[in-house]
N, C-alpha and C positions, 0 to 999 in steps of 0.2 A: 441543505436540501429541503428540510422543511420550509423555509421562506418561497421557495420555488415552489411548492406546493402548495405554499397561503396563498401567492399569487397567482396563479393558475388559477384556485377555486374564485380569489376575487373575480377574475377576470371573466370567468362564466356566468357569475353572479350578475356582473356590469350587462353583460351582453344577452342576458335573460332579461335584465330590467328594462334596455333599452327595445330589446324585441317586443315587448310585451307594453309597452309604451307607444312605439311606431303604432301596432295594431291598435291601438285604444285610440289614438287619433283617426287614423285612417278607416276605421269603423265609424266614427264620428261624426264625421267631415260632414260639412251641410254645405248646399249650396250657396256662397258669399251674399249678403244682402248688395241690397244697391246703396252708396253712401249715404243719401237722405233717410233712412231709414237711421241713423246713428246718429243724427241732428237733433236731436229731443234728449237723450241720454248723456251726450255730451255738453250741450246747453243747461242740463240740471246740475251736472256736476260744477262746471265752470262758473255759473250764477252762486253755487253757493261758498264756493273757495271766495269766490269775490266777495261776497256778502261779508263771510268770515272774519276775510281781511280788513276793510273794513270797520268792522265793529269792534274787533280786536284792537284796532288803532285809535277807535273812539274810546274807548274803555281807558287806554295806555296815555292818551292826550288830559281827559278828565280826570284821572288819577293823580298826575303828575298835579294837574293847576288844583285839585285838593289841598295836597301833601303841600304844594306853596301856601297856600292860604291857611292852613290848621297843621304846622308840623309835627303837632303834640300828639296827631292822630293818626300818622304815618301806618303804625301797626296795625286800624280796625280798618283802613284804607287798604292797605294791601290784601289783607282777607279777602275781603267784599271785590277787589278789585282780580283775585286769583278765582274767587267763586266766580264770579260774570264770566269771564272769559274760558274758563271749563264750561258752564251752560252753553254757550255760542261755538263752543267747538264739537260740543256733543252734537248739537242742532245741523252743523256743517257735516260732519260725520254722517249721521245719516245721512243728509240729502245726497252725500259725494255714492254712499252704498245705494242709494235708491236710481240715484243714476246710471250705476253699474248695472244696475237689474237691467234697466230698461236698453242698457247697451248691448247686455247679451239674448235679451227678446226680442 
C-alpha cells in the first residue's frame, strides 16, 4: 500500500514539474530569429572545433617525430605535449561558449 502511495505522490511531483516547466517555456517563447542571424554564432563555434582539431594533430604529429628522434625523452615529450594540447582545448572551449552566446543573442 505504501508503494502505491510513493507513486501517486511521484507521480504528482512529475506532473507539477512538467506543468511548471511547460509554463516556464511558454512564458518565454520569443519570436524565432530569421536563420542568418545564427550564422555568426555557428561559424565561431565551428572555426574553432576546426582550429582545435587541427592543432591537436599538429601537436600529436610533432610529438610523435620527437619521440623518433630522441627516445630517451619520451617522458618530458609527453608533458609538454599533454600541456599544449590542454592550452588549445582550453582556447577552443571558450571560443565553442562564446559562440553559444552569440547563438542565443
Amino acid at each position: 500500500m505504501e508503494s502505491i502511495r510513493a507513486m501517486s505522490k511521484l507521480n504528482t511531483l512529475f506532473l507539477a514539474a512538467t506543468g511548471a516547466l511547460m509554463a516556464t517555456f511558454s512564458a518565454s517563447a520569443q519570436t524565432v530569429a530569421a536563420p542568418s542571424e545564427f550564422i555568426g554564432g555557428g561559424l565561431a563555434a565551428g572555426l574553432a572545433v576546426i582550429g582545435a582539431g587541427i592543432g591537436i594533430g599538429m601537436i600529436g604529429a610533432r610529438s610523435n617525430e620527437a619521440v623518433a628522434r630522441q627516445p630517451e625523452m619520451a617522458g618530458r615529450i609527453f608533458i609538454n605535449m599533454i600541456l599544449t594540447a590542454a592550452l588549445v582545448e582550453g582556447v577552443a572551449l571558450f571560443a565553442v561558449v562564446v559562440g553559444g552566446f552569440i547563438l542565443k543573442n
